[in-house]
C-alpha positions as CSV (number, residue, x, y, z in Angstrom):
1,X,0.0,0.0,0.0
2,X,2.9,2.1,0.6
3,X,4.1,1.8,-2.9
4,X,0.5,3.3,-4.0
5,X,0.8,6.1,-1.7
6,X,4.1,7.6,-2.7
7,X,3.0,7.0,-6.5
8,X,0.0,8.8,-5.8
9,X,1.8,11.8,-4.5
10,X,4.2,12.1,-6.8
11,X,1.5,12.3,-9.4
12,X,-0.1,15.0,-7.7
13,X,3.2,16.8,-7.1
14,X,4.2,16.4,-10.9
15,X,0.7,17.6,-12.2
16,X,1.1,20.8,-10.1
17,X,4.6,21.6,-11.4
18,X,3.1,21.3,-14.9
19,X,0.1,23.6,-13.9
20,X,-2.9,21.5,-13.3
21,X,-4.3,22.3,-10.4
22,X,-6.6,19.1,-9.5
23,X,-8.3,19.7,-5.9
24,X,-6.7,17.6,-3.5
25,X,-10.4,16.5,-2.7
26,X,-10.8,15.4,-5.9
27,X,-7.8,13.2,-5.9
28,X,-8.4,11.7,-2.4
29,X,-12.1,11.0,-3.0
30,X,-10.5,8.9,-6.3
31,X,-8.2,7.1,-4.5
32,X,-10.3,6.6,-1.7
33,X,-12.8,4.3,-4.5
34,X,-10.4,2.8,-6.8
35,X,-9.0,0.9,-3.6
36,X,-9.7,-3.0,-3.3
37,X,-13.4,-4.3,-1.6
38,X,-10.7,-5.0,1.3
39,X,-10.4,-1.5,2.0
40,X,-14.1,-0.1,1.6
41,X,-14.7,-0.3,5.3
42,X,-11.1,1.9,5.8
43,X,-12.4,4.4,3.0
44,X,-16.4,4.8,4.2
45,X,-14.7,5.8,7.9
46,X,-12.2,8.1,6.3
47,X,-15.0,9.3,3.7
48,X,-17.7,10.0,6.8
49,X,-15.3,11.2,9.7
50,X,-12.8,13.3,7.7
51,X,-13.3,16.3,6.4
52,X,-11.6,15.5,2.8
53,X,-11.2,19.3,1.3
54,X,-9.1,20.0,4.4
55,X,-7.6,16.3,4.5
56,X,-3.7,16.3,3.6
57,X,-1.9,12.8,1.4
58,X,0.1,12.6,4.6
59,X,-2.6,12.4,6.8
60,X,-4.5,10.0,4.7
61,X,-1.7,7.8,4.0
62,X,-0.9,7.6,8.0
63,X,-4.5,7.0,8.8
64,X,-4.5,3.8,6.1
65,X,-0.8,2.6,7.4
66,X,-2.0,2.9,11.1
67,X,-5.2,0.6,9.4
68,X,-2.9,-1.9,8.0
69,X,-0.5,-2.4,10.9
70,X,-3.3,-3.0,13.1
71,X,-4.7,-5.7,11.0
72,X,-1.3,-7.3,10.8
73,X,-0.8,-7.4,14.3
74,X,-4.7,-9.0,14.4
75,X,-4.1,-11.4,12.1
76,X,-0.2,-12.6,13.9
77,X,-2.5,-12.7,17.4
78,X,-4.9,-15.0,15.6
79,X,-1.8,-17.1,13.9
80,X,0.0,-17.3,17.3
81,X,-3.2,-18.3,19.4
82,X,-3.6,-21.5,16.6
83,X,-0.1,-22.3,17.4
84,X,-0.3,-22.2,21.2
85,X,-3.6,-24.5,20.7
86,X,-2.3,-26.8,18.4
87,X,-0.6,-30.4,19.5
88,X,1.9,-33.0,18.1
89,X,0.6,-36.2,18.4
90,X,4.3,-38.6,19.4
């Protein structure tokens, strides 16, 4: 996702060197629906608790980072618990 993120803001940062000033609404609220069905619950908070015309790519990308993390650490709690229940039949 990180990847995505910088690509997405150099983009932006190229188009305004070259004069086209796109709202930086406008590109987040694009971003925000071309991500995967895995992310539409990440996007609808962001979309409904954010206000996106003041929203910066910085604070967006840290708000779906901090998302991501979180899930990894879920998902390694939920891999680590099936190890500690598991057995080895001798």
């Amino acid at each position: 996702m990180g990847d995505h993120c910088v690509k997405l803001n150099t983009i932006v940062n190229k188009m305004d060197i070259l004069g086209d000033d796109m709202e930086k609404y406008l590109v987040i609220k694009k971003f925000l629906k071309i991500l995967t069905p895995k992310w539409d619950n990440v996007a609808l908070v962001i979309e409904e608790t954010k206000d996106l015309s003041t929203l910066e790519f910085d604070y967006l990308f840290g708000y779906i980072t901090s998302y991501y993390e979180s899930t990894l650490k879920i998902s390694n709690v939920g891999a680590s618990k099936e190890h500690a229940f598991s057995y080895r039949e001798n």
